[in-house]
C-alpha positions in Angstrom: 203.4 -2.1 -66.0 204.3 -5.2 -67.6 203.3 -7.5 -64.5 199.7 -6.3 -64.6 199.8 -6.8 -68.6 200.9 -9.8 -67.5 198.5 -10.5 -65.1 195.4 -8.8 -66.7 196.4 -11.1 -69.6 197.0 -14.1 -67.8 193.1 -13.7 -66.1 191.6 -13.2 -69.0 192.9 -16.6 -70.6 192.0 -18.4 -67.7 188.4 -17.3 -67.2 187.8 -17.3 -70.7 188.6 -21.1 -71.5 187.6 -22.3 -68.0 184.6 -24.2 -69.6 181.4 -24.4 -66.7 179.5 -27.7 -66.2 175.9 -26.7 -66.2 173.1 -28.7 -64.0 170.2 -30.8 -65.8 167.3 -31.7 -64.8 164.9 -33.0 -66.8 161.7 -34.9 -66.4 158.8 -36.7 -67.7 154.9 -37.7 -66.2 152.9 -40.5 -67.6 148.9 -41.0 -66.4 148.2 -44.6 -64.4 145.3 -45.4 -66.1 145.3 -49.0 -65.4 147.1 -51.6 -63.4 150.4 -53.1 -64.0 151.3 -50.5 -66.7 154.9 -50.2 -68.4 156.1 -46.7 -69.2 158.9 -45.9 -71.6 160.0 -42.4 -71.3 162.3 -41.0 -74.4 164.9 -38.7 -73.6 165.7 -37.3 -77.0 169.0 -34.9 -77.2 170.3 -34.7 -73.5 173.9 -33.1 -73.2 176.8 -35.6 -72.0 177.6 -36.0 -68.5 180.3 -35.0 -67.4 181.8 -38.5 -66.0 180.4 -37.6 -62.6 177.6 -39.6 -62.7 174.0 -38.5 -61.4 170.5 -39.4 -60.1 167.6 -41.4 -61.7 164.6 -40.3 -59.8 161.2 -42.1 -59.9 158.4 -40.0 -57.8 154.6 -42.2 -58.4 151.2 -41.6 -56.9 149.1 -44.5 -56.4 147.3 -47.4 -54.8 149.9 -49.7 -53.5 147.8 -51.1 -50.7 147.5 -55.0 -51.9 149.8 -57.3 -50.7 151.3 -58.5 -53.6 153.3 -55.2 -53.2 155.7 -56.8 -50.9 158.0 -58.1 -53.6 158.1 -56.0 -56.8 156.3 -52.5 -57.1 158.6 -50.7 -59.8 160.7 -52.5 -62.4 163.6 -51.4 -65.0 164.8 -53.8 -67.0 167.9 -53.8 -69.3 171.0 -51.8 -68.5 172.9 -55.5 -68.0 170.6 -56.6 -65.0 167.3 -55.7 -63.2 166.0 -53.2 -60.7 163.0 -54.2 -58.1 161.4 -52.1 -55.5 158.9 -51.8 -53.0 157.7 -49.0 -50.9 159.9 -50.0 -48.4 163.2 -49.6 -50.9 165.4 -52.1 -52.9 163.7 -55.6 -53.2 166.7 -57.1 -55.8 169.3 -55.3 -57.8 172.0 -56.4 -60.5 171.9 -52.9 -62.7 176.0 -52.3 -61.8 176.1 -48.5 -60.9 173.2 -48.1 -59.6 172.2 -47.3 -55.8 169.0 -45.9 -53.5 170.0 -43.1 -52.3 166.7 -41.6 -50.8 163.3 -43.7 -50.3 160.6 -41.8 -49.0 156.8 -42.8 -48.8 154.1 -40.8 -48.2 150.3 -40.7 -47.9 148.4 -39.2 -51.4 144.8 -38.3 -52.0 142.0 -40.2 -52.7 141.8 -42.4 -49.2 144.8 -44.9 -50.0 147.0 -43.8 -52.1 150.3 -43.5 -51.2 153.3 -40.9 -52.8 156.4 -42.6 -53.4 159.8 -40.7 -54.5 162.7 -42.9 -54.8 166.0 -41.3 -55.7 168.7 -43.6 -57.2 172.4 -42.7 -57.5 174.1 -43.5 -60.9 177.8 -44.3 -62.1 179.1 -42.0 -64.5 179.6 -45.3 -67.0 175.7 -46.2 -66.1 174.4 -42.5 -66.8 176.2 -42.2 -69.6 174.6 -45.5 -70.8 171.2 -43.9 -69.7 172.1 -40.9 -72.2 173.5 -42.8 -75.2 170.0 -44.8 -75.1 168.0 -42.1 -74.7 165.0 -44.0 -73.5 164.1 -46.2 -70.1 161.4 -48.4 -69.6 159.6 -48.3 -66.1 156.5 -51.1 -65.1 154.6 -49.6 -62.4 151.8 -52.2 -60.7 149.6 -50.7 -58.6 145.8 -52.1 -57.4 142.6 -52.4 -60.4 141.8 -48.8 -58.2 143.2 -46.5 -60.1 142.3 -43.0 -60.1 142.5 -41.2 -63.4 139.8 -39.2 -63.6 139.5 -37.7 -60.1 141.8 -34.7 -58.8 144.1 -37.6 -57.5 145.2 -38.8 -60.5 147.6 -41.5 -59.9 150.8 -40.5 -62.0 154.7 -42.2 -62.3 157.4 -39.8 -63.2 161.0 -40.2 -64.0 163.3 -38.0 -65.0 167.8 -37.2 -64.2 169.9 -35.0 -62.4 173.0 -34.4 -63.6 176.1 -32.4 -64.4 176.7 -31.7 -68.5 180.5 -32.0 -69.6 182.2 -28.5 -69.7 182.0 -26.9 -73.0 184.2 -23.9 -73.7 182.1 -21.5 -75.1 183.2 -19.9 -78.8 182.3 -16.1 -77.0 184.9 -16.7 -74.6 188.0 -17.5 -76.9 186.6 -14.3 -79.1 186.8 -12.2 -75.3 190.8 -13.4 -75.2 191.7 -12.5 -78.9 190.3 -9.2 -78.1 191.8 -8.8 -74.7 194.9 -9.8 -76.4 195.0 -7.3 -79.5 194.2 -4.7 -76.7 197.2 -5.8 -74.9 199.3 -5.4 -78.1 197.8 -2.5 -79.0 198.7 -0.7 -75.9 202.1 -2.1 -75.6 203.1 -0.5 -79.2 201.3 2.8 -78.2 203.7 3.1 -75.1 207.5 2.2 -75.9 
């Protein structure tokens, strides 16, 4: 009897202060309404990581059918260095922390627009960075043919993927006191 107290007690402190990282995901569109537009996104009151790092993701519709495409399409600036890209991936990088993971290009709407979703990994130092500024600053250039009014509306959206930092929750340390004080309870009840 007193090695399943034991144990009942034992499980019951475990679960309860085993904190549980919970997933984020959060994101933000902006209209293209004209060419070589920057884009500050602010986001306000994110939880902290949870040292793991992440992933920055930038998904745009578009015209990015004139040449002068080939050597910058997307900048971020800041962070310590400077990100460029193309649609055909990483055109010069010297953000520390920061890699392409995924670079995928695709044919919109609207005759030549092209969908591009470009999915960056992040160091836990550089998305935790990210978080304490609260606020990136994207340029998108596409061509003078932008589509704002039509259904193909020519778009840039950013936005993380991440893991929070494990909280315990106050509930949970309430569950062991109780579990506890049953314990106790019982123990006295039996001699």
């Amino acid at each position: 009897m007193k090695i399943t107290n034991f144990c009942i007690a034992l499980i019951l402190g475990i679960w309860s202060f085993s904190a549980h990282a919970v997933p984020v995901s959060v994101s933000q569109t902006r209209s293209i309404s004209a060419d070589g537009q920057n884009f500050s996104f602010l986001f306000n009151s994110l939880p902290a990581s949870n040292g793991a790092g992440g992933f920055f993701r930038f998904f745009a519709r578009g015209d990015y059918t004139d040449p002068r495409f080939e050597t910058a399409l997307i900048t971020l600036d800041g962070l310590g260095g400077s990100l460029r890209v193309n649609e055909n991936g990483i055109v010069n990088n010297s953000i520390t922390g920061l890699s392409l993971s995924s670079n995928n290009t695709t044919p919109g709407g609207g005759g030549v627009d092209q969908t591009l979703d470009l999915i960056f990994a992040l160091s836990g130092s550089l998305l935790d960075t990210l978080l304490a500024d609260s606020s990136i600053t994207v340029g998108v250039d596409n061509s003078g043919d932008v589509d704002a009014q039509s259904s193909y509306r020519d778009f840039v959206r950013v936005g993380f993927d991440y893991r929070a930092a494990s909280v315990p929750e106050p509930s949970a340390a309430y569950l062991l006191a109780l579990g506890l004080l049953g314990l106790f309870i019982r123990r006295k009840r039996n001699p």
